[in-house]
Steps between C-alpha positions, in 0.01 A plus 500: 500500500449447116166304410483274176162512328364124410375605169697536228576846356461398097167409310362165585572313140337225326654145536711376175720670264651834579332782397689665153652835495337615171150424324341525159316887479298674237671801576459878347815736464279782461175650375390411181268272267439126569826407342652702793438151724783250440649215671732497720721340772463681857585483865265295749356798707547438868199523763531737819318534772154332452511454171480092316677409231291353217584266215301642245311269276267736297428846458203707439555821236250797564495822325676672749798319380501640171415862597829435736692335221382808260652782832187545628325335743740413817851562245567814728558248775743328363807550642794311311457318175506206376107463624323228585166554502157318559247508828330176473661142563402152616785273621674324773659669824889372502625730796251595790604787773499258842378111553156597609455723201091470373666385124786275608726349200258272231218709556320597177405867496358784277526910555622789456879658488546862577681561146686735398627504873607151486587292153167351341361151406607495192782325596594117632519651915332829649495616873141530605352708837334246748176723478469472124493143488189183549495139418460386186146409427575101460216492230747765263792394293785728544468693147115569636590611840756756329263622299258596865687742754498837320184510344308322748629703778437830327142332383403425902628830590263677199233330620457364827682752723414817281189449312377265805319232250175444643124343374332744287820730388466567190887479394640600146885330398658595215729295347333206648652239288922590592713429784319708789182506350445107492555494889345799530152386371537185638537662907217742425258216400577293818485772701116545363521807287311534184875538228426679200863388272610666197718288258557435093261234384690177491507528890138587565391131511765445792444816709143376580684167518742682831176676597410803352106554490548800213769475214520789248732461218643812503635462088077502423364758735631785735427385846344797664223423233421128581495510869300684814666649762766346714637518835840442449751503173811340491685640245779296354583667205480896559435776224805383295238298260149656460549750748288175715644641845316872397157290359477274842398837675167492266375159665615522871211650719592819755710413752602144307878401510773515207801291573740640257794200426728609231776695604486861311213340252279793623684739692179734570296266639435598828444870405241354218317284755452747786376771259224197427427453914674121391778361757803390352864342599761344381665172577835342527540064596580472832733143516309378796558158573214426718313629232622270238479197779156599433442494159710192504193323663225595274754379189526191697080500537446589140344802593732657345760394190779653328521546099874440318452552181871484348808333677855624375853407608725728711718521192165664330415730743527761193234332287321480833456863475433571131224251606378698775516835326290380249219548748275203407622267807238289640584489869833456567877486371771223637873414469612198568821558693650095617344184558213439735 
């Protein structure tokens, strides 16, 4: 005897129109400069298994973009070109796996996508994991949400579950003032530690503003000079200006903690800080939506807020990244893909 399932096989969609076949892309043919991104017309990627499908509305940039769009970063992942890339994204789920799905069709969401092994959010639709995605924080527009998942996510992980932000830790960020760094200082004051935050003067004023008891501008005076010893250094910028990754060793006490960010900024660095009786690790963003569900409740407190500081269109995703590479980005970096 043959048994019929009650529950439909496909996607649960979105009431109205029916979903289009292809969708505006800032796509890349292959490694190169920021010219290298152009638009493009591209098929609607298809959702399997748990996965949502997600009308993107905006789209955070973050410098692993550009190291990917150079053929570094995650380019050796990529499998078949044209490329879509981009992590970040705020939008609107249109397809959902099953009715009782936790982000049914309408609901506004922010995360993560698992790019290069699915198409990014630079692009009009992008198939998200059910893990990797939260509510929208109601308080956030869509272009500020975008501009969250990444850099928060790989802020919280930094320094709540590594570092373990506590009262009287004596943390040191560099980089304070750009995409990580602003959420970074921001979750190591709540949490009660003491943030020492290095930054360029202009953004000085509003590090103490997101929390920061120390600021050292970093253009005026070499760090390791203008503070006492610190528990734990978060380095966001490695030894690729200033050799700051080797220098952070001279203010952490024995048996301190380095978190070294930047992907092959420093490639010595746990041989340098052992030799010094320092502990040191790495750290890659984990696209943990619980996590973000999280985070998504101190942005809706204003414990916590998010910094855009430029806003381009999907057709600019190019200048978006002669912007970033520039290197002066307060905070963060946002396309604006469709219409909230």
């Amino acid at each position: 005897m043959r048994f019929r399932s009650s529950r439909p096989e496909a996607s649960v969609e979105a009431p109205g129109p029916t979903l289009p076949e292809t969708m505006r892309a800032a796509v890349l043919d292959a490694p190169g400069e920021p010219d290298a991104l152009h638009a493009a017309t591209v098929p609607v990627p298809t959702p399997i298994l748990s996965e949502v499908l997600v009308r993107i509305v905006a789209a955070g940039i973050n410098p692993i973009d550009a190291k990917t769009r150079a053929g570094r970063g995650a380019c050796g992942a990529i499998t078949s070109w044209p490329a879509t890339l981009g992590y970040d994204f705020s939008g609107v789920v249109v397809q959902a796996p099953y009715e009782g799905h936790p982000f049914p069709p309408g609901t506004e969401v922010f995360g993560m996508t698992p790019t290069p092994r699915t198409p990014g959010t630079y692009a009009e639709y992008a198939v998200v994991p059910s893990l990797s995605l939260a509510r929208k924080p109601t308080s956030l527009s869509h272009v500020e949400a975008a501009g969250v998942p990444l850099a928060a996510l790989t802020a919280w992980g930094l320094v709540v579950e590594t570092a373990l932000a506590h009262a009287n830790q004596r943390i040191l960020i560099h980089a304070g003032s750009g995409g990580v760094g602003h959420f970074a200082v921001q979750f190591a004051a709540y949490f009660g530690a003491h943030v020492i935050a290095t930054g360029s003067p202009r953004n000085l004023d509003w590090l103490r503003e997101l929390g920061a008891a120390e600021v050292v501008d970093h253009t005026a005076v070499r760090f390791e000079d203008a503070i006492a010893a610190v528990d734990v250094v978060v380095d966001l910028v490695g030894n690729v200006h200033d050799d700051t990754g080797t220098r952070s060793l001279e203010v952490l006490r024995p048996g301190g903690l380095l978190i070294e960010v930047p992907t092959g900024a420093w490639t010595g660095f746990r041989e340098a800080a052992s030799a010094r009786g320092i502990r040191s690790t790495g750290y890659k963003v984990i696209p943990d939506g619980s996590a973000l569900a999280t985070i998504a409740r101190l942005l809706d407190s204003g414990a916590v807020r998010v910094f855009v500081d430029r806003v381009f269109d999907l057709e600019d995703a190019a200048d978006a990244h002669r912007e970033l590479e520039k290197g002066h980005t307060r905070g963060k970096i946002v396309l604006r893909v469709s219409d909230d």
